[in-house]
C-alpha positions in Angstrom: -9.6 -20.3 -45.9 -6.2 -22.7 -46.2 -5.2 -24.1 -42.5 -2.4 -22.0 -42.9 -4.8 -18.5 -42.8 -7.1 -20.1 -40.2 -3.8 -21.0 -37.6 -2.3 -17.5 -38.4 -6.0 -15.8 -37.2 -5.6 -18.2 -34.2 -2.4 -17.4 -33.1 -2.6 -13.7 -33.7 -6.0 -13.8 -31.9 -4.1 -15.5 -28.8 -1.4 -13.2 -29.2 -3.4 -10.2 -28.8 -5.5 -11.8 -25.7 -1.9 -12.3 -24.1 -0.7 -9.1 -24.8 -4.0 -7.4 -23.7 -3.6 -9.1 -20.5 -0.3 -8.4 -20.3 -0.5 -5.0 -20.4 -3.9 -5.0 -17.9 -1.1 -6.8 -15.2 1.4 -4.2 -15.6 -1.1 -1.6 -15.3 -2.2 -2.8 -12.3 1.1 -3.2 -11.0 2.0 0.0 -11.6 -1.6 1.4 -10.7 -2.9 0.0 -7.7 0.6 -0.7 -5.5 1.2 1.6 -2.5 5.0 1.8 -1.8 5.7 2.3 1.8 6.1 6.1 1.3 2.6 6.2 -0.1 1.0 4.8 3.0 3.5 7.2 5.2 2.6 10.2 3.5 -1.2 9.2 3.6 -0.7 8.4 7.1 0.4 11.8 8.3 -1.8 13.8 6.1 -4.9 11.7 7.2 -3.2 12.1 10.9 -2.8 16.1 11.0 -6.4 16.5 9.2 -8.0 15.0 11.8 -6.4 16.5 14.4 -6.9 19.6 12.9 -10.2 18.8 12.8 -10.5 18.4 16.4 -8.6 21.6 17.6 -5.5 19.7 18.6 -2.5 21.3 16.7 -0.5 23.3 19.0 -1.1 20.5 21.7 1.0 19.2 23.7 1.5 16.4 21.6 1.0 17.8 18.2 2.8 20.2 16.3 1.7 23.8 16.1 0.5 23.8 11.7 -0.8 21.3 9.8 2.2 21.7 7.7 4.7 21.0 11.0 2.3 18.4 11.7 3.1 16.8 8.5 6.1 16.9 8.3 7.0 15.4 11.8 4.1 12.4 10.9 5.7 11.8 7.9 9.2 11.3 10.0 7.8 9.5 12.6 5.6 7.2 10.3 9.1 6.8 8.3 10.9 5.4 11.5 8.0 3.6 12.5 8.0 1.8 9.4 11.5 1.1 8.4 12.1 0.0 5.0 14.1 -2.9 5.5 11.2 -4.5 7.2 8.3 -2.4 5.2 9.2 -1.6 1.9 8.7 -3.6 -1.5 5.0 -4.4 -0.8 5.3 -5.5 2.2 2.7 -3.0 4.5 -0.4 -5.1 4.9 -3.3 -2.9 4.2 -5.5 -4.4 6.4 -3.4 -4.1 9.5 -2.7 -0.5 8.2 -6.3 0.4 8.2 -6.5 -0.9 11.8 -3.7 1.1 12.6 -4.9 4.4 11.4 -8.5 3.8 13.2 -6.6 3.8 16.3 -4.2 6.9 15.2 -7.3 9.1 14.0 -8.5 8.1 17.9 -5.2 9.5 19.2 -5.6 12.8 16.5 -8.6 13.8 19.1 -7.9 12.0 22.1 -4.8 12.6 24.6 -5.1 9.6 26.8 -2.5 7.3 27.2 -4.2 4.2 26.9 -5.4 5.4 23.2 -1.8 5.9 22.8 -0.3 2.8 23.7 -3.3 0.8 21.7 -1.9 2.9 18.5 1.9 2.6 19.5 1.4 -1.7 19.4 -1.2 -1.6 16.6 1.4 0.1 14.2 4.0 -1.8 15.3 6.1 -2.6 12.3 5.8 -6.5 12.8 1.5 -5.7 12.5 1.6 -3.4 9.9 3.8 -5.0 7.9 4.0 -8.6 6.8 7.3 -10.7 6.6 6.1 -11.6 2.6 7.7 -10.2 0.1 4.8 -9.0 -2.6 5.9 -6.7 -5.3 1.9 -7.3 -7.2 -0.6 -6.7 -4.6 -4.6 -6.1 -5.6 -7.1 -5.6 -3.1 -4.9 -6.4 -0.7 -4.1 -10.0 -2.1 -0.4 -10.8 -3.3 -0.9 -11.9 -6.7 3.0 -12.6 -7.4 2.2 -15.8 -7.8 -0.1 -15.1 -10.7 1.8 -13.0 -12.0 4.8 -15.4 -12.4 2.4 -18.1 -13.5 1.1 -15.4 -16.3 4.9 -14.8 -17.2 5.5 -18.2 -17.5 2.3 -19.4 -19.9 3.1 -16.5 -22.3 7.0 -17.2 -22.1 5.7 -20.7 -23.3 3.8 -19.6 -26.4 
């Protein structure tokens, strides 16, 4: 094998590592992200489920169907989480998870101090973060791995 084979095997080799990887980041991108509408729409499904599930629709507090239920969730959720503050990544899924312990608590329970824990845990400056993250995994931005990635194959 000349050293003109053995670079070409090399280079293609790297070449197909790169684009391999490539392709694994933008599946992940596309894959594993939760827009702000995703954790809405979760939020008031998961909301109205349990509160089904404890007899509360048609309280005094919740809507009469599941469906209603939904859809008023989904529009309070929506103005709870504005998108100029929550959108593009930036709902932290830790702090959302925190939240929605507390709102599956206010599903069953009535009381207003469960209430007012639930109202200031999903605030919209605890539930979402001020970062920008368009790539997150696990709950880790990984723009900056991403951009790094970009850059080293941009490079070759």
């Amino acid at each position: 094998m000349n050293n003109a084979t053995r670079c070409w095997t090399v280079s293609s080799t790297a070449i197909a590592v790169w684009a391999l990887l490539a392709g694994m980041v933008v599946l992940l991108t596309g894959c594993l992200e939760q827009g702000r509408e995703d954790y809405r729409d979760a939020a008031a499904e998961a909301f109205c489920d349990e509160a089904l599930r404890c007899g509360n629709l048609g309280t005094a507090f919740i809507a009469q169907t599941h469906s209603e239920c939904v859809l008023e969730m989904r529009s309070a959720f929506n103005r709870r989480w504005p998108a100029d503050q929550c959108d593009q990544g930036r709902i932290d899924p830790e702090n959302y998870d925190r939240c929605m312990s507390r709102m599956l608590d206010v599903a069953c329970e009535t009381g207003i101090v469960t209430r007012l824990d639930a109202y200031l845990r999903c605030r919209p400056k605890n539930v979402c973060s001020a970062e920008l993250c368009k790539t997150r995994l696990l709950g880790q931005c990984l723009d900056g791995v991403v951009q790094r990635f970009a850059t080293s194959v941009h490079a070759l």
